[in-house]
C-alpha positions, 0 to 999 in steps of 0.5 A: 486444503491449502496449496503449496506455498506461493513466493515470492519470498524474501530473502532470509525469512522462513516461507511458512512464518512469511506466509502466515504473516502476509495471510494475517496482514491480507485477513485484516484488510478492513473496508479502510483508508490507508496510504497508497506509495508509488515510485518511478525512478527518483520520483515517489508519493504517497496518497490517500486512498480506499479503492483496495481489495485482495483479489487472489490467494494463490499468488497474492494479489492487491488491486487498487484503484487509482485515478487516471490524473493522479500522480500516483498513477503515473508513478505506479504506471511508470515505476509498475510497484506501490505499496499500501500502508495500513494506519494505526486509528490514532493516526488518522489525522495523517490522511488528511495531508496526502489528499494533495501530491506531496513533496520530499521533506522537510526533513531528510527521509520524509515525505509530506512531513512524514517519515518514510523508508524505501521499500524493496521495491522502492516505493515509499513506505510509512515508518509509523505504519501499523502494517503495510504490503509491497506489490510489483504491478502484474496486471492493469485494467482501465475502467473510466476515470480510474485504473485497476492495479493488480499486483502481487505482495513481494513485501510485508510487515506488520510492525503492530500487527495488534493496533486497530487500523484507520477505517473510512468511518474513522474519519469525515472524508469520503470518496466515491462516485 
């Protein structure tokens, strides 16, 4: 038997709708690839990244993994958000170009030629996302050449909560140890 429910909440959205939907988002997690948002002050990125598992249910929590001479980990070190963005499979050429840090543009509202949108928590978010979760950094470990985030999802949507999500096999990348 489930709990209450556990917030936070945003503002205007019905907690039991919000809660379904962000356990749906969760519940859908493959062992995939996705694009990892962080933001410090002005500052923001996006990268590749694959080191993510849901680590809690009661509250919600995220933890990814990141390394510790990534610019992403100082953001979300500095910053203490990150989003993670769940590609569509059709878009897995997208992955490829936020292996590297990336800069602001081209254009207005793009990030490494890709169009992004600030979340609630400032960090970036990809406009064409089949889903994506916002977190506020509660715990960080250090383990070796990486540091585990843990944060709590504050934010989510699933803008195409139906389209097939971007797996590692997806793609010719892999990383690991």
């Amino acid at each position: 038997m489930a709990g209450p429910l556990v917030g936070p909440f945003p503002a205007g959205v019905d907690p039991d709708s919000y809660d379904r939907l962000r356990r749906r988002i969760l519940w859908r997690m493959p062992a995939g690839i996705y694009l990892l948002g962080s933001a410090a002050g002005a500052r923001r990125n996006l990268m590749t990244h694959n080191l993510a598992v849901q680590v809690a249910t009661e509250p919600k929590l995220l933890a990814v993994a990141v390394r510790v001479d990534a610019v992403t980990h100082e953001l979300v070190q500095a910053g203490r958000v990150f989003s993670l963005c769940f590609l569509k499979r059709e878009d897995r050429a997208l992955v490829r170009g936020f292996t590297k840090p990336v800069a602001e543009g081209p254009g207005p509202g793009m990030l490494g030629g890709v169009e992004v949108r600030s979340g609630t928590t400032g960090a970036p978010l990809v406009v064409q996302a089949a889903a994506w979760l916002e977190c506020e950094v509660r715990h960080e470990l250090a383990l070796g050449d990486h540091t585990l985030f843990v944060g709590e999802v504050v934010d989510c949507s699933a803008p195409d909560e139906e389209a097939d999500v971007l797996r590692m096999e997806d793609t010719r990348l892999n990383y690991g140890g």
